[in-house]
N, C-alpha and C positions, 0 to 999 in steps of 0.2 A: 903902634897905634892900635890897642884893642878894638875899635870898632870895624876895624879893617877887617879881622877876625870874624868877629860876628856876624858881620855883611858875609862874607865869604862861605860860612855855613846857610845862612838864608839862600844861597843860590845854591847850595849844592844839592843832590840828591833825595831827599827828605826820609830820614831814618828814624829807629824808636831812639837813637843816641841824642838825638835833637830834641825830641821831647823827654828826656831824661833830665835833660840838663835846661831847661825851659827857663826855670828861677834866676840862675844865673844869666843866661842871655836876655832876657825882660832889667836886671839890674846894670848890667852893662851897658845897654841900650839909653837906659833912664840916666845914667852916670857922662854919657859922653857928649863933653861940652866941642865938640868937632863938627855939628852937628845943629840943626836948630829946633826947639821944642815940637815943630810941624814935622820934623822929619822924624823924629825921635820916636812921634806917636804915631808915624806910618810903619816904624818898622815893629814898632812892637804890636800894631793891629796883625801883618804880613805875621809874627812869631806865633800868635794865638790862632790864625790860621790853619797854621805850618801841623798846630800842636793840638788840634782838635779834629773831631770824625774819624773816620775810617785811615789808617794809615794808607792802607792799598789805595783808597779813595784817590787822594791827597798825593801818592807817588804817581798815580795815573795821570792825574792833571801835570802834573811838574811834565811828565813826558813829552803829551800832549802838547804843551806849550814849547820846550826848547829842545824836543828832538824831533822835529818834522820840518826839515829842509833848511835853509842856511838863515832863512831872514833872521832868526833868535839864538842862532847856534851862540853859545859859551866858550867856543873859539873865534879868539882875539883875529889871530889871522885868514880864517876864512872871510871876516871881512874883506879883507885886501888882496887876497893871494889865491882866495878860492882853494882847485887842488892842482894849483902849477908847481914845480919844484921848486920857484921863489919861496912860498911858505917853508919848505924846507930848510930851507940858507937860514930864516931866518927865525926859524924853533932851534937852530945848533945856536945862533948867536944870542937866544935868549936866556939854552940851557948852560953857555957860557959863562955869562949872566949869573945865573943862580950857583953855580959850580964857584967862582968867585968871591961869592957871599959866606959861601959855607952852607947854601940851603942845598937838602938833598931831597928830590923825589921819589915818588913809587915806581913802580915799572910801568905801571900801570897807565900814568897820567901823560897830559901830552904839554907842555911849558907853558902854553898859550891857552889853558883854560883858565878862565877868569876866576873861579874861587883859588885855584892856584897860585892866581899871581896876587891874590887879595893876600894869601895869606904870607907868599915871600913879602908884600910890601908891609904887613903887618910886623914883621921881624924888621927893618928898618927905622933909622931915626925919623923922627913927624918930616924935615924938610924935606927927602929923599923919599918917601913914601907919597907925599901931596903932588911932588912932581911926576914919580912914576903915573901917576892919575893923571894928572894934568897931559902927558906923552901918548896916553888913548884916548883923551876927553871928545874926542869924535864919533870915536867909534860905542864909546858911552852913549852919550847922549841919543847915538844911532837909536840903539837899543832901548832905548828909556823913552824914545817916541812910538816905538813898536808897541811898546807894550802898554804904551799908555793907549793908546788907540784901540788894543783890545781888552782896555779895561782889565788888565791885571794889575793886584796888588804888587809883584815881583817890580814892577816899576818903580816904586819907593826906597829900591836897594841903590838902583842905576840914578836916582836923582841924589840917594845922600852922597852917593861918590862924586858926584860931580861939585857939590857941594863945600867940597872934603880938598876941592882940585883946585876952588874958587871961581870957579864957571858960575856966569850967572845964569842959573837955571831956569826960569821961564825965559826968559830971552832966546836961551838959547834952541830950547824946547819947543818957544813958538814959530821960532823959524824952521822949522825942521816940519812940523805940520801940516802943511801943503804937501810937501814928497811925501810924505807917509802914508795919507790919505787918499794920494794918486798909485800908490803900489800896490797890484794885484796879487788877492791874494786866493791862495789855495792850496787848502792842508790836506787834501787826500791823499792816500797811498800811492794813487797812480800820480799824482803830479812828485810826489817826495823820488817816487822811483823813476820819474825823469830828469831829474835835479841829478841823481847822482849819474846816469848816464852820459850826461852833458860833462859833466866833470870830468869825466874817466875818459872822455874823447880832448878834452881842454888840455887833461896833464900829459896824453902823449902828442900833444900838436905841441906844446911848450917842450919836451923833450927833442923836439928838432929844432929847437930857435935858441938860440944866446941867450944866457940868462940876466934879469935884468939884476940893479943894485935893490937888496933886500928893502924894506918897508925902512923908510925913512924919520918917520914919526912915528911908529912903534916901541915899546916899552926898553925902556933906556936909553932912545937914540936923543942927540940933541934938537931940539925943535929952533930951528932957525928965524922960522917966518915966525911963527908968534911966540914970544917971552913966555914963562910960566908967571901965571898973576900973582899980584903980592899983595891982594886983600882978601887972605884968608880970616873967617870968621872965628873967633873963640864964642862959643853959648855957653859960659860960665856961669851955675846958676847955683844956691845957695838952698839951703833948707833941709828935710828929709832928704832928697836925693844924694845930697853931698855925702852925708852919713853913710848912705849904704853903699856907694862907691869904695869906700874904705874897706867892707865884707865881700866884695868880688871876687873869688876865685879866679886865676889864667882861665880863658876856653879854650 
């Protein structure tokens, strides 16, 4: 599912490689019927963003916004696990996961980053990839009330996935509202540098305790309590766009 792809670059780090390649991700964008003409046009507002001003400008916000403490972090499992060695357990059973598949990563990267898993899910067939979405579609939606709330464009990424998962997206979005709007916030240095303090006392308190069973609705486990939905949308649309779908290059 090329859009998976694209979305997965939109969150990642923002590089000249992304505006190099602009034309192509604007016609992917426009081509993908997984997706609906409102989302289409949010993501290609977020690309013209990504791909205008100052680059340095433009990497400082990306920081700014998802590396200062956990609420927006791009790790899956610091939702769940914080830094207990349960996260642990359950980045081996991911990169199992991917070792399985045939997907290999960098050394660099940690299993549970979300353009990471966008892009393992992008190399899967559409039913296997909807689900994988569907297996974090909470911890989506988390994030996609985050950022809606501060008015970032990056939040257009987190609704087409959800989208993509068959979550009904404002529904889901509005219930989520109230907690969001109730969570205190605060991006300073000195609070981000008590976030990590708290943690690093967290993971050796969990070092004395039993460990519990890893994330049980995290990416590839079976989701018991709720079915994956089975009214995913096609937005098959017809005209110019069709045509140039046909000229896309892989991203």
């Amino acid at each position: 599912m090329r859009i998976l792809k694209v979305i997965s670059l939109l969150l990642d780090y923002p590089t000249a490689q992304l505006r190099e390649h602009q034309l192509e991700l604007a016609m992917a964008i426009t081509s993908a019927h997984e997706i609906s003409p409102e989302q289409r046009a949010e993501l290609r507002a977020l690309l013209d963003e990504l791909c205008h001003g100052d680059l340095m400008d433009v990497q400082e916000r990306y920081t700014d916004l998802f590396d200062r403490g956990r609420a927006l972090s791009l790790l899956l499992f610091e939702h769940v696990h914080g830094e207990s060695r349960d996260r642990g357990q359950a980045m081996v059973d991911l990169m199992a996961q991917y070792e399985a598949a045939g997907f290999a990563i960098g050394v660099r990267e940690l299993p549970d980053y979300v353009p990471l898993y966008l892009e393992y899910l992008a190399t899967r067939e559409d039913l296997e990839a909807r689900e994988g979405l569907a297996d974090v579609a909470h911890l989506l939606a988390l994030l996609a009330a985050r950022l809606q709330e501060r008015e970032s464009p990056h939040a257009a990424c987190f609704r087409a996935l959800l989208q993509i998962a068959g979550e009904p997206v404002q529904e889901t979005l509005s219930g989520l509202r109230e907690q969001v709007a109730a969570e205190q916030r605060d991006d300073s240095l000195e609070a981000l540098d008590k976030v990590w303090e708290e943690e690093q006392v967290n993971f050796l308190q969990a070092e004395q305790q039993d460990r519990c069973p890893s994330m049980s609705s995290g990416p590839g486990k079976a989701r018991e309590e709720s079915p994956v939905p089975l009214h995913w949308t096609d937005f098959k649309h017809d005209g110019p766009a069709a045509a140039l779908a046909q000229e896309v290059r892989n991203v």
